[in-house]
C-alpha positions in Angstrom: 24.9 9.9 -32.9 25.2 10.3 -29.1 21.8 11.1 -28.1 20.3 8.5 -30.8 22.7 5.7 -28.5 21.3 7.6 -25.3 17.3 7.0 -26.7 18.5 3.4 -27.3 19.7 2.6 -24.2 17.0 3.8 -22.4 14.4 2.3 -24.4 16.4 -1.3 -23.9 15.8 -0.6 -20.7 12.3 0.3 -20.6 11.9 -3.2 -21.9 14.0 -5.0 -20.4 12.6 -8.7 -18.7 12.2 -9.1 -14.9 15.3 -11.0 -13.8 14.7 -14.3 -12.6 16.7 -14.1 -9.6 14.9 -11.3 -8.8 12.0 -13.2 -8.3 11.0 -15.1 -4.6 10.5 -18.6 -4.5 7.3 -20.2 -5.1 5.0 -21.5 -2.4 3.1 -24.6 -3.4 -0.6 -24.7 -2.8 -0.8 -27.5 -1.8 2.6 -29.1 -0.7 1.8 -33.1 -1.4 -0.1 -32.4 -4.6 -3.3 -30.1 -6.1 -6.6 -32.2 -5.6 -7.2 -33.8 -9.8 -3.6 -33.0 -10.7 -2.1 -37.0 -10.0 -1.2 -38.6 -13.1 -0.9 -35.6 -14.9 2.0 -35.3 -17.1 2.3 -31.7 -17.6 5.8 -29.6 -17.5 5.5 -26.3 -17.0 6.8 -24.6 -19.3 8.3 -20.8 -19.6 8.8 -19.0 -23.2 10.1 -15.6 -23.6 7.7 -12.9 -26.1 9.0 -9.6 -26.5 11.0 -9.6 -23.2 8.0 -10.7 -21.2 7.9 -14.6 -19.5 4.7 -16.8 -20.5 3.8 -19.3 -18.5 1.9 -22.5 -19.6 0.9 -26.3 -19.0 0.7 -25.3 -14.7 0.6 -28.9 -13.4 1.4 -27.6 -9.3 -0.4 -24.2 -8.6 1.4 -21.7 -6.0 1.8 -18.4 -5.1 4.9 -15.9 -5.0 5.2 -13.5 -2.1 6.1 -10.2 -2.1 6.0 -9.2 1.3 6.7 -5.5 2.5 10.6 -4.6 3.4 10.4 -1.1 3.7 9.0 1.2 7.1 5.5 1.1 4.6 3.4 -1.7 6.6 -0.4 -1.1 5.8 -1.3 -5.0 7.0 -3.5 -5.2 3.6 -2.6 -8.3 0.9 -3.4 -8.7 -2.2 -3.4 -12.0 -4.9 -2.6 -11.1 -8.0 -4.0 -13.2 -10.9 -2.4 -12.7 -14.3 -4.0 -13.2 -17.3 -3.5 -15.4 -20.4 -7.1 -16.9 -21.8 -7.0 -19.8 -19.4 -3.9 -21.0 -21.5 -1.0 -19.5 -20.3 -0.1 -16.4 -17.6 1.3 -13.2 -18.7 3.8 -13.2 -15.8 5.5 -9.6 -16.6 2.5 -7.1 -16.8 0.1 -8.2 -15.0 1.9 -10.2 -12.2 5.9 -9.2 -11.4 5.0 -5.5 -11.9 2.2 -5.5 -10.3 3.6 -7.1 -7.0 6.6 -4.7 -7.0 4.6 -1.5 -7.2 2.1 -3.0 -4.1 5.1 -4.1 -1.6 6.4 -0.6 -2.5 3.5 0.3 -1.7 3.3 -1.6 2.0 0.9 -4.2 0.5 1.8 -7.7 0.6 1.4 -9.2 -2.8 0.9 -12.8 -4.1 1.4 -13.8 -7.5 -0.8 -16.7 -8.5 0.0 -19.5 -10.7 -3.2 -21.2 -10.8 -4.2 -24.5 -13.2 -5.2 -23.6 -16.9 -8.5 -25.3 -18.9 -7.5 -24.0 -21.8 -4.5 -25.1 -22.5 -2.9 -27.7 -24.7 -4.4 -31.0 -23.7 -5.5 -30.0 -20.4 -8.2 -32.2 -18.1 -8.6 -29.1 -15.9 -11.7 -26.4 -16.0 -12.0 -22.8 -15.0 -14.8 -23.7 -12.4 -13.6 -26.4 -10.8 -9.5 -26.5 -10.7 -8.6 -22.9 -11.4 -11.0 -21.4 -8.9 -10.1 -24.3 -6.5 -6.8 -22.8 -6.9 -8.1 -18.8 -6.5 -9.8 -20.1 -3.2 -6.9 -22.4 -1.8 -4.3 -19.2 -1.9 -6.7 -17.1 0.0 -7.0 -19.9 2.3 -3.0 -19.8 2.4 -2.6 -16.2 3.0 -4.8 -16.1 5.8 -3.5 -19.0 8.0 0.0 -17.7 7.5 -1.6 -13.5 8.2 0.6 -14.0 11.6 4.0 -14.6 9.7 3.6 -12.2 7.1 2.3 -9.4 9.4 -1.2 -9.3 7.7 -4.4 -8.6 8.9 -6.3 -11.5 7.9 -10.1 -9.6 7.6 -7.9 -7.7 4.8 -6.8 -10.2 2.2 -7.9 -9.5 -1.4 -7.6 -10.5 -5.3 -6.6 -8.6 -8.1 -6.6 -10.4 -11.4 -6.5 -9.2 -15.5 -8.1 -10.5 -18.2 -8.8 -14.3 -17.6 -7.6 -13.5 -13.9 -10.1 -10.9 -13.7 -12.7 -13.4 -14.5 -11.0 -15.6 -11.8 -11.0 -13.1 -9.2 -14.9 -12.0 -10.2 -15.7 -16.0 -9.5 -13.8 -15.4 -6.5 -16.1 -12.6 -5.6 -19.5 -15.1 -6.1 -18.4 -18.2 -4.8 -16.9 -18.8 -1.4 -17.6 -21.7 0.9 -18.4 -21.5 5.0 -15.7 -22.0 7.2 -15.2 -25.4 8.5 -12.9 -25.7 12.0 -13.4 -29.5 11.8 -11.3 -30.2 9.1 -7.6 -31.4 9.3 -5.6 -29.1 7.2 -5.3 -25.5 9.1 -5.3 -23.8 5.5 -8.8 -25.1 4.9 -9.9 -23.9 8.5 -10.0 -20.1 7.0 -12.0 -18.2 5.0 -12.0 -18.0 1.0 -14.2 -15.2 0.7 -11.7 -11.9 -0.4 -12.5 -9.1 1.4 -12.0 -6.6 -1.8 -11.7 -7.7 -5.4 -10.2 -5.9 -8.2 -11.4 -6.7 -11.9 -9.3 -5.3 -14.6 -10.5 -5.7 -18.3 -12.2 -9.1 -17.2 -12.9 -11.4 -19.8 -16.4 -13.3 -20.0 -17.3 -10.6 -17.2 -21.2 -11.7 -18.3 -21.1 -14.7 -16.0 -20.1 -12.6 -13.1 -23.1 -12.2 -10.6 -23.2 -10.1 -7.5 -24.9 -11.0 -4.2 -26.0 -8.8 -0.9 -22.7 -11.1 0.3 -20.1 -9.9 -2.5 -17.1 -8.0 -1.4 -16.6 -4.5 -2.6 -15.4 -4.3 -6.3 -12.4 -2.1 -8.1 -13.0 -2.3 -12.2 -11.0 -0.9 -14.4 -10.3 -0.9 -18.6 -10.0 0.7 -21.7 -12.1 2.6 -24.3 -10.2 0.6 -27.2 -11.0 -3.2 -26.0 -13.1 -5.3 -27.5 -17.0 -4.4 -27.2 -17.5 -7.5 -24.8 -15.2 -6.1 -22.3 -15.6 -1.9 -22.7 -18.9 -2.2 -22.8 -19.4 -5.5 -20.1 -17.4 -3.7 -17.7 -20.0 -1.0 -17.3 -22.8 -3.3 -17.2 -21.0 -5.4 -14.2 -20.7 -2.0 -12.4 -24.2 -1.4 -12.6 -25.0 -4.9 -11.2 -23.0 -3.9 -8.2 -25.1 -0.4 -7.9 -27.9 -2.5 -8.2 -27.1 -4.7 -4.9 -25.7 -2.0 -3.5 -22.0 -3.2 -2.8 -19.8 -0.5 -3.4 -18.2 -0.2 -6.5 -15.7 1.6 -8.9 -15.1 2.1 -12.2 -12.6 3.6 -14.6 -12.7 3.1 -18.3 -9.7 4.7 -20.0 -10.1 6.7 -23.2 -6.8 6.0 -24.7 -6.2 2.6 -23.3 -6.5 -1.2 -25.1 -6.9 -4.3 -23.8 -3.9 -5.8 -21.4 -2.2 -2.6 -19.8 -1.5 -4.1 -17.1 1.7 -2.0 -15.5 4.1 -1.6 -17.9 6.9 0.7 -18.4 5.6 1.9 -22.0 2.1 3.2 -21.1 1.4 6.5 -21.1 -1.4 9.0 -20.2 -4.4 8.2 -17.8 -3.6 4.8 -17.6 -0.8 4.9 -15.8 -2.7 5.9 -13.0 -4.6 2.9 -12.2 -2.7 1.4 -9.5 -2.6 4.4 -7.6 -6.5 4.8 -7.9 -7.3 1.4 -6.6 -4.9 2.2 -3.3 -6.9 5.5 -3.2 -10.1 3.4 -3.4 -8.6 0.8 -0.8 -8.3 4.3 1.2 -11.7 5.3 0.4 -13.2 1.5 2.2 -11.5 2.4 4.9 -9.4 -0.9 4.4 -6.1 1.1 4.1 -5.5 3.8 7.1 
């Protein structure tokens, strides 16, 4: 009976939710209100599914630091975008965890809670809002590189699923830098310096230039056909331009691994490869 309660405990906490006062306060994207959200009616709303927080109906997109406390500075940040199918964001998995094992790491995280076209009733779209969005919190990071002890020609994405479709777009489509305008966020650069794409939905629509920042992809044998098998045909577009690339598809591994404290096997090693391939660029030291 005693090692049965011992197996339960520590599978409670295996699963166990991110505490919410754990988590750092929100920046706002933009502080007076995102460009086509006035006169929306949303409420954001936060459910709870099996110990994990879902967010939906995103009316004011922002990011959540995780800056670096320990001696581990590396000067490299990283926005992460979770995942959801455009209608909500998988905030566990593929954001919190994610952003704790990069500051532990030395790399300054960002969670990003971007606009969703999917969702119920929504006026927003992928191409327009949510990549506004993407490109507005690279903006951010960068202006504030100085505060955050950041080296602003090393700011990068990261996203899963949807986000990894939304960090791919982030990849294609970047605009010149303009020093005339007023707002000193818009005065940097959106382009990201390194993107990683993990199981990326509707990866077909991702396109690769000679101007496309290195690529990290990563996923798993058991996904869907669209996403095993795209992933490999992205990478090849990548070879093709010659824009160095990576890939890892995992034998064992579904769709939505994310970090979690339940997976086992090859997976698990993900997040240390893409730091090893961060090494690799030369982008950590």
């Amino acid at each position: 009976m005693r090692l049965i309660t011992i197996f339960m405990l520590i599978v409670s906490m295996l699963n166990a939710p991110i505490r919410q006062d754990t988590i750092p306060k929100e920046i706002l994207l933009w502080p007076n209100g995102a460009p086509g959200s006035a006169g929306r009616n949303l409420k954001e709303n936060v459910r709870m599914v099996d110990g994990e927080h879902i967010v939906s109906d995103i009316n004011s997109p922002a990011i959540i630091p995780y800056i670096p406390t320990t001696n581990i500075v590396t000067h490299v940040a990283v926005i992460i975008v979770p995942g959801g199918g455009h209608k909500e964001l998988w905030m566990d998995h593929e954001g919190y965890s994610p952003a704790h094992w990069f500051r532990e790491h030395g790399i300054a995280a960002f969670i990003l809670k971007y606009r969703l076209a999917l969702g119920k009733n929504s006026a927003y779209t992928i191409d327009r809002d949510e990549l506004a969005d993407m490109q507005r919190a690279i903006r951010l990071v960068r202006s504030r590189a100085k505060e955050w002890n950041i080296d602003p020609s090393k700011v990068g994405v990261i996203g899963f699923s949807a986000g990894g479709e939304l960090a791919g777009l982030a990849g294609m489509h970047f605009t010149k830098v303009n020093p005339e305008v007023k707002d000193p966020v818009d005065q940097q650069s959106d382009r990201p310096d390194f993107q990683g794409v993990i199981y990326p939905g509707n990866n077909e629509r991702l396109e690769v230039s000679k101007d496309s920042p290195p690529v990290f992809i990563a996923g798993g044998y058991k996904d869907a056909p669209a996403i095993s098998e795209g992933i490999a045909t992205l990478y090849l577009k990548y070879k093709k331009a010659a824009i160095p690339a990576e890939l890892h598809i995992y034998a064992a591994a579904p769709h939505g691994f994310g970090i979690r404290k339940t997976n086992t096997g090859a997976v698990t090693a993900w997040p240390e490869e893409f730091r090893l391939w961060l090494l690799d660029l030369g982008i950590l030291k």
